[in-house]
C-alpha positions as CSV (number, residue, x, y, z in Angstrom):
1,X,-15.9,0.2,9.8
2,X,-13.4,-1.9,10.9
3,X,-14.1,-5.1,13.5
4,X,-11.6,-6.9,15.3
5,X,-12.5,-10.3,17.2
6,X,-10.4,-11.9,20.7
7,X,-11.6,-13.7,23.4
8,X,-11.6,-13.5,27.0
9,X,-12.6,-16.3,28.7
10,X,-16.1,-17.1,27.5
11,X,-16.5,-13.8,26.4
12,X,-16.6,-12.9,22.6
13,X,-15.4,-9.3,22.1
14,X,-16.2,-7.2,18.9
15,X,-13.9,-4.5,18.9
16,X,-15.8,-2.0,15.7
17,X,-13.1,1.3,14.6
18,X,-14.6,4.1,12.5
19,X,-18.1,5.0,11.4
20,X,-20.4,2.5,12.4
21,X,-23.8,3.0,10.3
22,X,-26.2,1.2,7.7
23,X,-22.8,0.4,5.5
24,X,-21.7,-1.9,8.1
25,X,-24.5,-3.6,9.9
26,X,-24.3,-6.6,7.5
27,X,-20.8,-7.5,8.2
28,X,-21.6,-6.7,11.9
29,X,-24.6,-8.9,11.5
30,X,-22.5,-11.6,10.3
31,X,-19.5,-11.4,12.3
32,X,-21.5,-11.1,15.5
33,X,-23.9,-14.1,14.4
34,X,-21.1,-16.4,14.4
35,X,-19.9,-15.9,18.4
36,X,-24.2,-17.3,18.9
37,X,-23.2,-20.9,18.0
38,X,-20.1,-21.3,20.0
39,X,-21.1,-23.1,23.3
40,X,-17.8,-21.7,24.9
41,X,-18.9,-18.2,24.2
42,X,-21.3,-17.2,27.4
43,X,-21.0,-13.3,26.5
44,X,-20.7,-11.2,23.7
45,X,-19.2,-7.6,24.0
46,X,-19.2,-5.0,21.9
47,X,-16.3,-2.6,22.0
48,X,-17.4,0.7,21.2
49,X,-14.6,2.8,22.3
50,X,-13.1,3.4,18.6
51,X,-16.5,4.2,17.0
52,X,-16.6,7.8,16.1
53,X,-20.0,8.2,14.8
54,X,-23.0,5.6,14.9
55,X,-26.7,6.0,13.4
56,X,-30.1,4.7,13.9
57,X,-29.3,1.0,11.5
58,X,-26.2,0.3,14.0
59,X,-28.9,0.9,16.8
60,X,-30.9,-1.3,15.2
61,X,-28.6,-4.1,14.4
62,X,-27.6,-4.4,18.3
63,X,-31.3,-4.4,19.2
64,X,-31.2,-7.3,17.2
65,X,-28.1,-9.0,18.1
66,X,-29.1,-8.8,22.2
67,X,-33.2,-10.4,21.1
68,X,-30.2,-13.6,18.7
69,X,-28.2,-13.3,21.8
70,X,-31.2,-13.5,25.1
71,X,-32.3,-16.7,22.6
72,X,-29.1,-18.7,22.2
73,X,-28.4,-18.2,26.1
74,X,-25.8,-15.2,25.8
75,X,-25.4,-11.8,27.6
76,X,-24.6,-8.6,25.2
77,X,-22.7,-6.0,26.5
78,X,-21.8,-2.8,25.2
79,X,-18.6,-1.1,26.1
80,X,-16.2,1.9,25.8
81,X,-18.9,4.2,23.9
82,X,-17.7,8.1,24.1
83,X,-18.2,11.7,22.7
84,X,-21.1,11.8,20.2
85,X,-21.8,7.6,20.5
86,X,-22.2,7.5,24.3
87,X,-24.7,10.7,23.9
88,X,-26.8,9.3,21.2
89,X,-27.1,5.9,23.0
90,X,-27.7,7.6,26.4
91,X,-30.1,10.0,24.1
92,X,-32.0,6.5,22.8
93,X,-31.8,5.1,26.5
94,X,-30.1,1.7,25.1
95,X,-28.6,1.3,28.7
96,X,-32.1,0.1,29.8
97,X,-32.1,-2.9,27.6
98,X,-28.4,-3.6,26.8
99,X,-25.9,-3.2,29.9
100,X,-22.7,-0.9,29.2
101,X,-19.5,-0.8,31.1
């Protein structure tokens, strides 16, 4: 998986390319962890529009960053999921607990 970081504002976006499974949810982990001590950072979002495939651990590891995130102050936002991700997060009902544009 590749991850690409900008800013807009006070948001943080994580822009992930490519599979997006238990191989990558430590460098996830670590990349996202970092935008959770910036004070100018109010929102973290997650661009999932170049993700062609995502499994149960990459679930997982955003369940986790939105509980780092709702305890440093931050908003997580998902964004641009399609095809097979945006069916297996609607599938897991993740809009309930982490917004998506």
């Amino acid at each position: 998986m590749e991850l690409v970081r900008s800013s807009a504002g006070n948001t943080e976006i994580l822009k992930l390319r490519g599979r997006f499974d238990w191989h990558a949810i430590n460098d996830f982990g670590l990349e996202a962890a970092k935008n959770l001590d910036s004070a100018a950072t109010q929102e973290i979002e997650i661009d999932l529009a170049g993700v062609d495939y995502i499994d149960s651990s990459a679930i997982g590891a955003l369940l986790v960053l939105r509980d780092k995130s709702k305890r440093a102050g931050k908003t997580l936002t998902l964004r641009g999921a399609n095809g097979v991700v945006l069916q297996t997060l609607e599938n897991m009902s993740i809009g309930q607990v982490i917004p998506m544009k």
